[in-house]
C-alpha positions in Angstrom: -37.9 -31.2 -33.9 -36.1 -28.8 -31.8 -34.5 -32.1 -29.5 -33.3 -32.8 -32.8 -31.5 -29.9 -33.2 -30.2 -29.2 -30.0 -28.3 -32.2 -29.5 -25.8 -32.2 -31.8 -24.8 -28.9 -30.9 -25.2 -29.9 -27.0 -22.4 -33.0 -28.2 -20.3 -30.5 -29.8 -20.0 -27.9 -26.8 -19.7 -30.9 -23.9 -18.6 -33.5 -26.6 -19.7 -36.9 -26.2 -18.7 -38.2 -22.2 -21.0 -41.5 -22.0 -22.3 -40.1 -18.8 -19.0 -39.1 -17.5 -19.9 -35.5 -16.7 -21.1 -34.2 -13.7 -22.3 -31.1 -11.9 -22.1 -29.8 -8.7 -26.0 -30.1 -6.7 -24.9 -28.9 -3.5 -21.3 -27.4 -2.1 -19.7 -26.3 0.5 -16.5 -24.0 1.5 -15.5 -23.0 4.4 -12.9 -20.9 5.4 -11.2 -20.6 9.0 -8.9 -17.9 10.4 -7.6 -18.5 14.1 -5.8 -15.6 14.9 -4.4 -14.6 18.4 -6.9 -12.2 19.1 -10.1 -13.8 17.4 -11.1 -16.9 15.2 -13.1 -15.6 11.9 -15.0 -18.3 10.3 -17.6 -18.0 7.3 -19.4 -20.8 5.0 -20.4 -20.2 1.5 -22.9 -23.0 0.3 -23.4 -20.8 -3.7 -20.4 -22.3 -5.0 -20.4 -24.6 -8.3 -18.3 -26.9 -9.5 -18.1 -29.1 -13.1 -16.0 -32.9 -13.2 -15.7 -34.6 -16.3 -14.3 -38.4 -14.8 -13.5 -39.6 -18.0 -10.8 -37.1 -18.5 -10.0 -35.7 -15.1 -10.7 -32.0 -15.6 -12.4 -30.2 -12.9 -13.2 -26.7 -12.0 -15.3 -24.5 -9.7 -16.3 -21.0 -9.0 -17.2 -19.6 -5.2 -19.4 -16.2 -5.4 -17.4 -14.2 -2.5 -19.9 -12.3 -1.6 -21.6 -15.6 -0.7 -19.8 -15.8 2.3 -22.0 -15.8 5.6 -20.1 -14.6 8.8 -20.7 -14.6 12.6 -21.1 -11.2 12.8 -22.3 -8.8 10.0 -19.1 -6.4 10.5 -16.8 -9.0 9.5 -18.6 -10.0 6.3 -18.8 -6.3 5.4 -14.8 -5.9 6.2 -14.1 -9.2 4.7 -16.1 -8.2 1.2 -15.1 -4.1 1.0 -11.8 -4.1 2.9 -10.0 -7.4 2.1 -11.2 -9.3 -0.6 -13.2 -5.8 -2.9 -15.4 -8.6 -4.1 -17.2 -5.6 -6.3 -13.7 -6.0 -7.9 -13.2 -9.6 -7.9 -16.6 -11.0 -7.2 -15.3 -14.6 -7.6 -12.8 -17.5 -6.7 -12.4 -20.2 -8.9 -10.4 -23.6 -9.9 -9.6 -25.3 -13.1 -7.3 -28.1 -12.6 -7.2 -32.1 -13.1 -7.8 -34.9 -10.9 -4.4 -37.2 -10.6 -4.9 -40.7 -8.7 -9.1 -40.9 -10.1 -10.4 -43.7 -11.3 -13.9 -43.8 -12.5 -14.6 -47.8 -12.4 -13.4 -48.2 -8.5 -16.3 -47.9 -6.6 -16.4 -45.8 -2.7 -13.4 -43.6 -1.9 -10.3 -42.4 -3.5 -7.4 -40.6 -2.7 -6.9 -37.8 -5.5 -4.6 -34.6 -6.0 -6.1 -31.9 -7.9 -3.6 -30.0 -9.8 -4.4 -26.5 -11.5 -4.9 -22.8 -11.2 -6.5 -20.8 -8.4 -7.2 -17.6 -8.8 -8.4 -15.4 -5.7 -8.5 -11.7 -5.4 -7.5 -11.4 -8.8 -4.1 -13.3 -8.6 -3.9 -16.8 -10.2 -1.6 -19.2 -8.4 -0.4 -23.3 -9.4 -1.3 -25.4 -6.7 -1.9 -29.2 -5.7 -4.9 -29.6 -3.5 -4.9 -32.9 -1.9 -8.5 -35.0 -1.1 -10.9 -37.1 -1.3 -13.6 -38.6 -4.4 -16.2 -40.9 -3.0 -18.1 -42.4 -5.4 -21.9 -43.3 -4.7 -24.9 -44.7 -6.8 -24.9 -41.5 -9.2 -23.6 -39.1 -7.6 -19.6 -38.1 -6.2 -18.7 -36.2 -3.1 -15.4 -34.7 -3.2 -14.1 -33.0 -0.2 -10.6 -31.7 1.2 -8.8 -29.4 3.6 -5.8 -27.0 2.6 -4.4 -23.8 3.6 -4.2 -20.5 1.7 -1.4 -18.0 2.2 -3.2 -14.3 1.9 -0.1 -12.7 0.9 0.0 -15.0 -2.0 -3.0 -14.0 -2.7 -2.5 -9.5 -2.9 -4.8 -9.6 0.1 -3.5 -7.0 2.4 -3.9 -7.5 6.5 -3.5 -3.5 7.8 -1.3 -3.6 10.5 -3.9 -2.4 13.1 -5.7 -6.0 12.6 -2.8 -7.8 12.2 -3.7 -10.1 15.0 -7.3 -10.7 14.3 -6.7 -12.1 10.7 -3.9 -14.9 10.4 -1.5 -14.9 7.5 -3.2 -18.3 6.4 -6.4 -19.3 6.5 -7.5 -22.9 6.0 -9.9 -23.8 3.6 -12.2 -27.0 3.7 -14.4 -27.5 0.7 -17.1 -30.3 0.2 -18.9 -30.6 -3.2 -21.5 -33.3 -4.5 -21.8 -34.2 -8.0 -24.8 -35.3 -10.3 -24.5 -37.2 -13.9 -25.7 -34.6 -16.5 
């Protein structure tokens, strides 16, 4: 009786996709500084991610303070001093896929479209990658850079060459049907 209950309202609040939806089972995102004085790299494997292939749409949302570093100075620097991720415990994406299509089997070329928001600040940007579609599942991964100043992440001078002014950014994500 309850299954009876709960789906129409689960078809209202997803609407009906004929198994077009997907969610992220496993992710990805690392970032990578290379700075004259020292490279800085950390992975974060808690983000999650929703794609809806019918219609394109697409967004994620990376804990910050899931962020693993080298060295356990960095990752306390890089969560109190630069990113104040008790402020802005989150990054996230909500965007559209240009260049998907849902029936072509293997890999795709695709440009995400949308808004970022990092540190607070929400930017427009085109993020260029790639959708490979297997048996039930899609992998979606891509490399781009990020500016920090677009960002209202301040670099003090005194580190100024251990953190570069960009960083790049490569992200992987799997997808399930749901």
């Amino acid at each position: 009786m309850k299954t009876l209950l709960v789906m129409p309202l689960l078809f209202l609040l997803f609407g009906y996709t004929n198994g077009q939806s997907f969610k992220s089972s496993e992710s990805e995102v690392v970032f990578f500084s290379s700075a004259p004085l020292e490279d800085i790299k950390a992975t974060n494997v808690k983000g999650t991610g929703l794609f809806n292939a019918g219609t394109g749409a697409i967004a994620f949302v990376v804990p910050i303070k899931g962020f693993q570093f080298r060295k356990s100075l960095m990752q306390q620097h890089f969560n109190e001093n630069y990113m104040e991720s008790g402020k802005y415990p989150q990054a996230t994406f909500e965007g559209r896929l240009k260049g998907y299509d849902p029936q072509i089997a293997g890999s795709q070329e695709v440009l995400a479209e949308g808004r970022m928001t990092i540190h607070g600040v929400t930017n427009n940007i085109s993020i260029k990658g790639q959708f490979t579609k297997l048996d039930r599942s899609i992998e979606m991964q891509s490399k781009f850079w990020i500016k920090v100043a677009d960002y209202d992440i301040d670099i003090p001078r005194v580190v100024f060459y251990n953190i570069a002014e960009e960083v790049e950014v490569t992200v992987m994500f799997r997808f399930q049907e749901f």
